[in-house]
C-alpha positions in Angstrom: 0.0 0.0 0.0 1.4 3.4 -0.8 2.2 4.9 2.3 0.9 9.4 2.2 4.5 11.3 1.8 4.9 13.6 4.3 3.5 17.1 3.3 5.9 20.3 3.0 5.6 22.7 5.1 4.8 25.5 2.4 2.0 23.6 1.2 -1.3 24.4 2.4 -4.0 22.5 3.8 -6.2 23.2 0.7 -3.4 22.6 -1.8 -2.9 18.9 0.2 -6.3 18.3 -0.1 -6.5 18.9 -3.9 -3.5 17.0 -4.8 -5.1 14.1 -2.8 -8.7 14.4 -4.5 -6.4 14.5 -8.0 -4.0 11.1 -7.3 -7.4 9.5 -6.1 -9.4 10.5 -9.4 -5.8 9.0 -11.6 -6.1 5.9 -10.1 -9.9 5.8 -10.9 -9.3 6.9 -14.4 -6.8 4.2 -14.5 -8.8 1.1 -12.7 -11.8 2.1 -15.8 -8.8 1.5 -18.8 -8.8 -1.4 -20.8 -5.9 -3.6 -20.3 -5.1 -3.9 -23.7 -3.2 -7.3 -23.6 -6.6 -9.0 -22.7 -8.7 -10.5 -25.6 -11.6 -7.9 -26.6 -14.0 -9.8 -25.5 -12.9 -10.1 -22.5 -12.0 -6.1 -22.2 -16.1 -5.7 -22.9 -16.8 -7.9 -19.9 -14.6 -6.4 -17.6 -16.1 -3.0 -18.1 -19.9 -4.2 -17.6 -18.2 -6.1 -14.6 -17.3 -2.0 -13.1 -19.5 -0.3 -14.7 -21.8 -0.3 -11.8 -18.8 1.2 -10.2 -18.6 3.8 -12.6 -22.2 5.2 -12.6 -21.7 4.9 -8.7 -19.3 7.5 -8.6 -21.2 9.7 -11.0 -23.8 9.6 -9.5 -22.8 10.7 -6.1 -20.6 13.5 -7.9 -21.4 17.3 -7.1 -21.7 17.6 -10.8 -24.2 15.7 -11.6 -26.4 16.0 -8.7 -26.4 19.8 -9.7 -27.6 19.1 -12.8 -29.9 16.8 -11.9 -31.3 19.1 -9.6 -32.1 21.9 -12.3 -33.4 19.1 -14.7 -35.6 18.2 -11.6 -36.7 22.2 -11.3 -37.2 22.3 -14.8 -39.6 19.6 -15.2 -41.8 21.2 -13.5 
């Protein structure tokens, strides 16, 4: 397990905070990729096996739920 390096004293609590959110969202970005030395068919299975996963985290993301919320307002 990577072990958290231990911050420099310059950087601020915000900038810590956003570099963390930005390694976690890489190694999201990465678990989605294709491994392209598998066999096609199994790449398409793979990604129906995280999709799930996938729509998870969009659908507890900030983003969306805004949008979602003025889709909601304008529907009515």
């Amino acid at each position: 397990m990577d072990q958290m390096p231990i911050p420099d004293k310059d950087e601020s609590f915000l900038e810590e905070i956003k570099s963390g959110i930005r390694k976690l969202l890489n190694k999201a970005v990465t678990w989605m990729k294709p491994d392209k030395e598998q066999p096609i068919l199994v790449q398409i299975l793979v990604f129906i096996i995280k999709l799930p996963v996938l729509l998870l985290m969009l659908l507890l993301s900030p983003v969306v739920l805004v949008i979602l919320f003025f889709v909601f307002i304008a529907a009515f």
